[in-house]
C-alpha positions in Angstrom: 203.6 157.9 -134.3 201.3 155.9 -136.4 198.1 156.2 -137.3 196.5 152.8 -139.3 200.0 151.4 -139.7 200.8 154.5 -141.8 203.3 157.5 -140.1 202.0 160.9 -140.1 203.8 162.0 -143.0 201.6 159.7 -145.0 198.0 159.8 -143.9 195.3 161.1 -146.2 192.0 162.8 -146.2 190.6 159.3 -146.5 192.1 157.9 -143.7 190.5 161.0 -141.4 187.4 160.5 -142.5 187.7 156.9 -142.0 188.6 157.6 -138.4 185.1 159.3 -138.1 183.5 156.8 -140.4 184.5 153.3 -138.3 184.2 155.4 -135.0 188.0 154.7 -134.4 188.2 155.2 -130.4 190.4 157.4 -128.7 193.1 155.0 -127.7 197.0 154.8 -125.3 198.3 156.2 -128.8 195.6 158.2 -130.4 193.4 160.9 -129.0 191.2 163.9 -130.2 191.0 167.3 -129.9 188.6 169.9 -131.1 190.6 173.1 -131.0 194.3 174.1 -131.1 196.1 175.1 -127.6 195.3 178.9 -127.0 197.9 180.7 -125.9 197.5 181.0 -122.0 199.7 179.2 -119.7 197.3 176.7 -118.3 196.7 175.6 -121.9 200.5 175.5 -123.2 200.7 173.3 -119.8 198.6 170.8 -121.1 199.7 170.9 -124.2 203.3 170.1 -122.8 201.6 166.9 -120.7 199.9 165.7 -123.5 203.3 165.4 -125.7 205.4 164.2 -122.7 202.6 161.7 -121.8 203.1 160.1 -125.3 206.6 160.2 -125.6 207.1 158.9 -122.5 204.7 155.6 -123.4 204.5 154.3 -126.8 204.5 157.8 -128.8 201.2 158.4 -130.5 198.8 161.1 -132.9 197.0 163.6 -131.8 194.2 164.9 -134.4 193.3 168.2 -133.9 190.2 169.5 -135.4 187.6 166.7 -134.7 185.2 166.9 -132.4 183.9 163.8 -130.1 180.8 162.9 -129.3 179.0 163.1 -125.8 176.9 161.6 -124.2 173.2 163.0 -122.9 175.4 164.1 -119.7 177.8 166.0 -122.0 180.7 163.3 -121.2 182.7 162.9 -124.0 183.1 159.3 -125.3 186.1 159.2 -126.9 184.4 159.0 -130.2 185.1 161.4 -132.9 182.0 162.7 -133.9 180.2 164.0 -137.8 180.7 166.2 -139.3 183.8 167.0 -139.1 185.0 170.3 -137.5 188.2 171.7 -138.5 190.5 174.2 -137.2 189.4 177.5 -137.2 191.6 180.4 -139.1 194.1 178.3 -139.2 197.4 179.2 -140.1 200.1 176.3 -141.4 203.1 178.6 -140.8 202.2 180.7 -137.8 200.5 177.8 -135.9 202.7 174.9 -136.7 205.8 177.4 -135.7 204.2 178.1 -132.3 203.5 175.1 -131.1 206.9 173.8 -132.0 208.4 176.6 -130.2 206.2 175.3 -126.8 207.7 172.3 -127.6 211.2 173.0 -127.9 211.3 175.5 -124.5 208.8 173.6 -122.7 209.8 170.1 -122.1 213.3 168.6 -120.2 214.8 167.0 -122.4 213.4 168.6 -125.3 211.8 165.8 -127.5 212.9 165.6 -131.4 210.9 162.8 -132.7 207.4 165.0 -133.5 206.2 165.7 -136.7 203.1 167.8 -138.1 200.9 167.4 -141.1 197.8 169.6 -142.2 195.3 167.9 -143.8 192.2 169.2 -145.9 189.4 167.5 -145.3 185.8 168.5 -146.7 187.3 172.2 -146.7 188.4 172.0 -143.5 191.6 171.6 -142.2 192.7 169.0 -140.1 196.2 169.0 -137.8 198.2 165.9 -137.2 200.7 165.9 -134.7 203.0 162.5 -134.5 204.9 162.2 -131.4 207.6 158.9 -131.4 208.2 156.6 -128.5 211.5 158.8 -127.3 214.7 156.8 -126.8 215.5 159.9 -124.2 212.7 159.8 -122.0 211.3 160.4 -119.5 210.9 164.3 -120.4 209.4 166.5 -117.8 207.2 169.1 -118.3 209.1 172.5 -117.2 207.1 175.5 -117.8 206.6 178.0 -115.5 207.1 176.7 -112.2 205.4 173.3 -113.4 207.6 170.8 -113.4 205.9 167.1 -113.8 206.4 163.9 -115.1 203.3 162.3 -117.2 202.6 158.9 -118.9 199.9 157.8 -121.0 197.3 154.9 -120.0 194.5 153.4 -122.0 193.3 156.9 -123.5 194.5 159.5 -120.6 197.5 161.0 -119.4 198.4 160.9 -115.9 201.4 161.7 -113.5 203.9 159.2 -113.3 204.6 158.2 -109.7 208.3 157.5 -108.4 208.5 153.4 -108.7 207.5 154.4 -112.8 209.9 157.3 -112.9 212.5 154.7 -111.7 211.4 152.1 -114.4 211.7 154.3 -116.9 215.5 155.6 -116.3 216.4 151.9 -116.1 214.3 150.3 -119.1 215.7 153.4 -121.4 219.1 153.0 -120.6 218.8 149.4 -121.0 217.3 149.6 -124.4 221.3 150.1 -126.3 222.4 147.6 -124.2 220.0 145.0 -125.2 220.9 145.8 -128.8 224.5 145.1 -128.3 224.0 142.0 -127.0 221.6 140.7 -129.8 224.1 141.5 -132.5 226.9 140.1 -130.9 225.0 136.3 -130.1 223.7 137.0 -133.7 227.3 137.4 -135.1 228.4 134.5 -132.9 225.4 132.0 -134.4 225.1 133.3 -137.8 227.4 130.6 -139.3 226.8 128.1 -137.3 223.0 127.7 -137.6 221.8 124.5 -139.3 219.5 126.6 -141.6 222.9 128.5 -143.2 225.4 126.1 -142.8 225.5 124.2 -146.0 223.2 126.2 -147.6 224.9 129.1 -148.3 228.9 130.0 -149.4 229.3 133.5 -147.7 232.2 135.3 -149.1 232.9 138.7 -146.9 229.4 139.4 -146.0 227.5 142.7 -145.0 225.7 141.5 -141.8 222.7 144.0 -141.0 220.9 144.2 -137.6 217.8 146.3 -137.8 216.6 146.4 -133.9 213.6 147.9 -133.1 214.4 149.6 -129.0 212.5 148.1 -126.3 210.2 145.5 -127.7 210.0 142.6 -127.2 206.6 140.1 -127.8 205.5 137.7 -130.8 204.3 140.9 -133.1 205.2 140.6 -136.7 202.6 138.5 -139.2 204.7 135.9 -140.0 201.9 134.9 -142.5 202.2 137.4 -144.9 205.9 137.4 -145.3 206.4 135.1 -148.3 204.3 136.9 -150.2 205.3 140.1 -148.9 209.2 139.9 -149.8 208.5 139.3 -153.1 206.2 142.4 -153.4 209.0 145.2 -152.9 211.8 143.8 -150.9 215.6 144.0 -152.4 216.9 140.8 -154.2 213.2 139.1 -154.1 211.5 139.9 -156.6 211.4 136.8 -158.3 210.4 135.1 -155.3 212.8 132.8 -152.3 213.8 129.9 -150.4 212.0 130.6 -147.2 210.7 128.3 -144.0 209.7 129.4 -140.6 211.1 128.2 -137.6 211.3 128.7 -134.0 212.6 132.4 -134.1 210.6 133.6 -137.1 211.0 133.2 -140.7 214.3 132.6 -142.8 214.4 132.9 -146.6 217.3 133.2 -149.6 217.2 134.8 -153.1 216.4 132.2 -155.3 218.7 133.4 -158.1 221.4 133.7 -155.8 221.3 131.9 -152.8 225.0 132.2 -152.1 225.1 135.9 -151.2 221.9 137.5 -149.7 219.8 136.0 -146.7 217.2 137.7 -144.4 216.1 136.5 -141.4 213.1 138.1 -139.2 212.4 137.7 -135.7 208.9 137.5 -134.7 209.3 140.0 -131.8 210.4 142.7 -135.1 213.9 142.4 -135.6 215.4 142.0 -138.9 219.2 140.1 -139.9 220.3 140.2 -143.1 224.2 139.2 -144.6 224.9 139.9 -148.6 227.7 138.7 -149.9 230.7 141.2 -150.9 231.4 142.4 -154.7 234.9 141.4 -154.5 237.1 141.4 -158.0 240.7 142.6 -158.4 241.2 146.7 -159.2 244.6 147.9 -160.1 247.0 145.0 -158.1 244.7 144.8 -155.3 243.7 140.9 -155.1 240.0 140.9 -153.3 238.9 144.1 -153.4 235.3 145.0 -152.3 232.5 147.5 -154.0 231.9 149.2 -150.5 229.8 151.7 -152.6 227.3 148.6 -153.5 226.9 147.8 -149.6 225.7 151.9 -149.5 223.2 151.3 -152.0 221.5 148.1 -150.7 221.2 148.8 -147.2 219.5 152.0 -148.2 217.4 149.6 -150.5 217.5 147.0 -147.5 216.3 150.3 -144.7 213.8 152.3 -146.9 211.9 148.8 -147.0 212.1 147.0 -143.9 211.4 149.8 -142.3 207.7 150.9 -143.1 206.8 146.7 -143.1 208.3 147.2 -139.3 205.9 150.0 -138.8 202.9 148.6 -141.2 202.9 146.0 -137.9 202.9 148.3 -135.4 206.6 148.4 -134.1 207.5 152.0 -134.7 211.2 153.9 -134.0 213.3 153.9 -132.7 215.8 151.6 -134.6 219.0 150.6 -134.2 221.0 149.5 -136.9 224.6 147.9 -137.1 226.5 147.1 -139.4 229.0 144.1 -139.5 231.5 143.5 -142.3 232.5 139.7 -141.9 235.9 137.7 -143.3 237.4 140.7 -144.9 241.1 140.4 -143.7 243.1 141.0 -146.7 240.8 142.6 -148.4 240.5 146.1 -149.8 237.7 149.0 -150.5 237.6 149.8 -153.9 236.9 153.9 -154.6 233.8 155.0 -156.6 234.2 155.9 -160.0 236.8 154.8 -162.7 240.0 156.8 -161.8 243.1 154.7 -160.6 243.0 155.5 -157.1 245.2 153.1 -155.3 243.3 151.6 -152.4 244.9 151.6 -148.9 246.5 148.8 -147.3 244.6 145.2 -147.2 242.6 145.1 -144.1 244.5 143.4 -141.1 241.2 142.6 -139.2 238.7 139.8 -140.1 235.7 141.7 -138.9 235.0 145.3 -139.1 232.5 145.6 -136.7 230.5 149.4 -136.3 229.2 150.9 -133.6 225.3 150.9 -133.4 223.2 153.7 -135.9 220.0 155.5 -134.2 217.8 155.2 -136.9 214.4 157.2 -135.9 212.2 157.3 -139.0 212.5 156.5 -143.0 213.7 160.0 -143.2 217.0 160.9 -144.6 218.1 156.9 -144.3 221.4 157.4 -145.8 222.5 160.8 -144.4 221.6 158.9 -140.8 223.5 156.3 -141.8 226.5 158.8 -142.9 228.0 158.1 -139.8 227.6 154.1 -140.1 230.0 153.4 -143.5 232.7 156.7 -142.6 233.4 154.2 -139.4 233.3 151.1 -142.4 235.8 153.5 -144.6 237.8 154.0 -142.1 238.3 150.4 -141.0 239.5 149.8 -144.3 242.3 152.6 -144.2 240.4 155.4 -146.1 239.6 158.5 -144.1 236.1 159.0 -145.2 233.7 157.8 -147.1 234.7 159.3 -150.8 231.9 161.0 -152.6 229.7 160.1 -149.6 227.6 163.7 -150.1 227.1 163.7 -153.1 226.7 160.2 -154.6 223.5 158.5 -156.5 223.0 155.8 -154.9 220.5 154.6 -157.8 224.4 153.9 -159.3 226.8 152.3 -157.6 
């Protein structure tokens, strides 16, 4: 669901009326329209293939409340046309709720990736409505004795025919399994790469996967990464030890290339290990600052994230986590009370089951689910203080 790299959430006035000032062209994930579905059936039908059409593709925007311009035959060109039109009495509460009750009873499976965002634009208002590429698709339109399958093409919707229907149930259910198998030949090659081995002394590392869901392609801009991590990514802001190779583009911290690397792939995905806090804490040898791993891969996930979707490779996300090298080790609770840890941890690897990450929304609480599986693998039986912590202090 992005519009000029940007999700819907975060688009401005000035980006709208740059849509009508470059004469941005109704596209396979952007298209216009003038008016807000009325409430008959036919049009709560198309509103329904519309949605499903785009989550059943690449997700997409639909602007509502601009206009596009025609030609002499009245054709319309896909063009948004001057000036801009607006929604009519339009009401943010009243309208937003209705059309996310069509939504919800409408389509099978309901879709949950969709967001809305009114927009004022030269006094009028302006409807955005982001739909993500759906990780449960294909959803059917079911409304009323209609019952239909759509996708999207260059810029219209259209039914999909059996041999896509078929497609589709097999490319989404491969999507996971794809995953899987990239983290684990990751976590098999990690160590033995000749552009880590030597370089770095890994002591109980934090391995992060962060893998976009079917894509695949040479789509990040390699280019701009050295000068990109040091503008807002975690543990580079005074600058790296980078090179490009085959895969992508590797760097280190430079103040401390022992314990955090990040590696990205140029088809989008993102591998990252930092090292463990480990100290002794009341008779427990090598105990680890699980806490600190909380805080960074919220740091490492609230920024690699919108640079994923600033190039055009939008959610759904995967993300796994991977705690290497930690037999013997221990989890040391948050705060300063002598807590005794559990048991030292009789595994080497702690290794958690993949996290559905959809947008930059609620990272952590996502993620919840992620480090009470880590806890747990380290004898506690939750994450303590999960709920409630500040993760600006760990």
């Amino acid at each position: 669901m992005l519009l000029f790299g940007k999700t819907v959430d975060h688009i401005t006035p000035a980006d709208i009326q740059r849509l009508v000032e470059d004469g941005v062209r109704e596209s396979k994930t952007l298209e216009y329209k003038e008016t807000l579905p009325s409430s008959s059936d036919e049009a709560k039908r198309e509103f329904l293939a519309d949605i499903s059409s785009l989550a059943n593709t690449n997700g997409g925007v639909i602007v509502y409340g601009l206009s596009e311009k025609r030609d002499e035959e009245g054709n319309k060109l896909g063009f948004p046309a001057s000036p801009i039109h607006g929604i009519d009495k339009f009401s943010a509460d009243e309208d937003i709720r209705r059309l996310e009750n069509i939504l919800r009873s409408g389509l099978d499976p309901p879709i949950s990736s969709f967001m809305f965002n009114p927009i004022e634009v030269e006094e009028k208002t302006v409807l955005l409505l982001g739909i993500g590429r759906s990780l449960f698709a294909p959803h059917m339109v079911d409304y009323k004795n209609h019952t239909r399958f759509y996708s999207r093409g260059n810029t219209l919707k259209q039914r999909m025919s059996v041999d896509e229907l078929r497609r589709a149930f097999l490319e989404m259910s491969s999507w996971e399994e794809q995953a899987k198998q990239f983290r684990a030949v990751r976590l098999k090659e990690l160590f033995e790469d000749p552009a880590i081995v030597g370089h770095a002394k890994v002591i109980a590392p934090l391995v992060t996967h962060i893998i976009p869901l079917g894509r695949s392609g040479s789509l990040l801009d390699l280019k701009q990464l050295p000068n990109r991590l040091s503008k807002g990514f975690p543990n580079f802001e005074y600058g790296q030890q980078g090179t490009f190779d085959i895969d992508g583009y590797i760097a280190f911290a430079p103040l401390n290339t022992e314990c955090f690397y990040m590696r990205f792939f140029r088809w989008g995905a993102i591998e990252t290990y930092a090292c463990s806090d480990v100290d002794k804490w009341y008779g427990a040898e090598k105990s680890i600052n699980a806490v600190l791993f909380e805080r960074n891969t919220r740091d490492l996930l609230e920024t690699a994230i919108p640079f994923l979707q600033a190039n055009s490779i939008d959610a759904p996300y995967m993300v796994f986590l991977s705690l290497l090298q930690v037999q013997g080790h221990s989890f040391r609770p948050p705060g300063r009370g002598m807590v005794l840890p559990p048991a030292p941890i009789k595994r080497n690897e702690l290794l958690v089951p993949g996290v559905l990450v959809p947008t930059t929304s609620q990272i952590m609480m996502t993620m919840k689910q992620a480090f009470e599986v880590l806890w747990q693998g380290a004898g506690w039986s939750h994450c303590p203080g999960y709920d409630s912590r500040n993760f600006d202090e760990a």
